[in-house]
C-alpha positions in Angstrom: 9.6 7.7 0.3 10.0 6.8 -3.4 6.5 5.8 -3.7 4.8 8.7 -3.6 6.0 10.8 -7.0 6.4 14.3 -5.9 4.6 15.5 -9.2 1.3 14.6 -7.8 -1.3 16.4 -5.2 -2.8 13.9 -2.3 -5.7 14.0 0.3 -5.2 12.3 3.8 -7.8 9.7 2.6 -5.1 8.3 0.6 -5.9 9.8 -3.0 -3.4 10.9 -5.4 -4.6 13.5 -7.7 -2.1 14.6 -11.4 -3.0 18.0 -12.8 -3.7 17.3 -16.8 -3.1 20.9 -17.5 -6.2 21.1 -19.7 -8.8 21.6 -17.0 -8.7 17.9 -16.1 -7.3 15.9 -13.7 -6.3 12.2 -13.4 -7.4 10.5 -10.2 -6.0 6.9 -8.4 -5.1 6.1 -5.1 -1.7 5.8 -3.4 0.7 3.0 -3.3 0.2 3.1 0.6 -3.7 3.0 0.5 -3.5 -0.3 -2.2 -1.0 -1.6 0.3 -3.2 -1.3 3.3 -6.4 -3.1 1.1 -4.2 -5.9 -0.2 -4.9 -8.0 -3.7 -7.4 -5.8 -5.1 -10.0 -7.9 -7.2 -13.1 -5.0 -8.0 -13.3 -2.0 -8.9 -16.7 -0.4 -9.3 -16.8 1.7 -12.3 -17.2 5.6 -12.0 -20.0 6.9 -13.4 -19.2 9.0 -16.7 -21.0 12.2 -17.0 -21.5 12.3 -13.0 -20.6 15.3 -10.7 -18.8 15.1 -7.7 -18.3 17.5 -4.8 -15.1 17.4 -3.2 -15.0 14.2 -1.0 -18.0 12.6 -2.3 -17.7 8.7 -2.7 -17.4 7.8 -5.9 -16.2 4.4 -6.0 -16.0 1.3 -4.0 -12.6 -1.2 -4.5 -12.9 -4.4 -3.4 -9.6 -6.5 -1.7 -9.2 -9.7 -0.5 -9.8 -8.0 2.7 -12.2 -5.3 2.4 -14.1 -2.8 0.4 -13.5 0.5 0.9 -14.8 3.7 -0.7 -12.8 6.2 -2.5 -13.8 9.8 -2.4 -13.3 12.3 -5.0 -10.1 15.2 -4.1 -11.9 17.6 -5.9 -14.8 19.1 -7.3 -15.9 18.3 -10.7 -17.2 16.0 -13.6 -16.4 12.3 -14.2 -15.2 12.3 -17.9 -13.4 8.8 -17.9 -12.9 5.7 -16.3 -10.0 3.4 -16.6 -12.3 0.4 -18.2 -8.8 -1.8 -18.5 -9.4 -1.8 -14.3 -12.7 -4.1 -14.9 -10.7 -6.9 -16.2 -7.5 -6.3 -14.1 -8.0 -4.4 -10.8 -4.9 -5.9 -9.6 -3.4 -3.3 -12.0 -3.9 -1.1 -8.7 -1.7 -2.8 -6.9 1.0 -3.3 -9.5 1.2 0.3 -10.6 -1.2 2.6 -8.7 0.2 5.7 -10.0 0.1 5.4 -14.3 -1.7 2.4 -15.0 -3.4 1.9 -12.2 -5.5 5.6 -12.3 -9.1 4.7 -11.5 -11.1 8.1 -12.9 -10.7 11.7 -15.0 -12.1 14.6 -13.6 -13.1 17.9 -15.9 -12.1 20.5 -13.0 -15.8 22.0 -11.8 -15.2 26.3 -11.9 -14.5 26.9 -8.1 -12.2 23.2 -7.7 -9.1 24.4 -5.8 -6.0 22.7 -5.9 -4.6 24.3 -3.5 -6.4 22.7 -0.5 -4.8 19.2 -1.6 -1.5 18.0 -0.1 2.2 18.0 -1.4 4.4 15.2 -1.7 6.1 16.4 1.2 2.9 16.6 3.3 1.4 13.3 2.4 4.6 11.4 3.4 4.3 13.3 6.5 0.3 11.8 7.0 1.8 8.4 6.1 4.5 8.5 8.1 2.6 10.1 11.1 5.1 12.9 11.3 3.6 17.2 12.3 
């Protein structure tokens, strides 16, 4: 599927994840997951400074059809939020994957990248293939 870039890391929950390679990671969610919500009109900002645990809630986007929270991939600190998403959450749906990021994470010590999914396995989840 040429919507999901093979250069990122994924959770089944539908969250792409793009290693900064500084200790920091850029988080969003997939094309499919912004498809499933619809015109996305809110996106609750992430609170700088915060830390997560690995699947902790961290925001709530709002669709002309739900609201649906969006849980962190990995373990660490919120160091930025896309602000340009206040103004224009529809950027979401137009490019999920570079304009469209929703967070930054600074990577907590014992975050491991390993336990998120490939390309390859994600389609797989999306695609409801073993």
């Amino acid at each position: 599927m040429s919507n999901i870039p093979a250069e990122l890391l994924y959770t089944e929950s539908h969250e792409w994840l793009a290693d900064n390679g500084d200790g920091t990671v850029t988080v969003g969610i997939t094309h499919h997951a912004q498809e499933l919500l619809g015109d996305i009109v809110f996106v609750e900002a992430a609170d700088v400074g915060r830390n997560l645990d690995a699947g902790e809630e961290y925001t709530v986007i709002e669709s002309v059809k739900a609201a649906s929270d969006s849980y962190s991939p990995i373990a660490g600190e919120i160091i930025a939020f896309n602000e340009a998403l206040e103004d224009a959450p529809e950027t979401v749906n137009e490019d999920p994957y570079i304009e469209g990021w929703i967070m930054k994470l600074k990577l907590a010590d014992d975050a491991d990248l390993t336990v998120l999914l490939s390309a390859e396995a994600y389609t797989d989840v999306v695609t409801g293939e073993d």
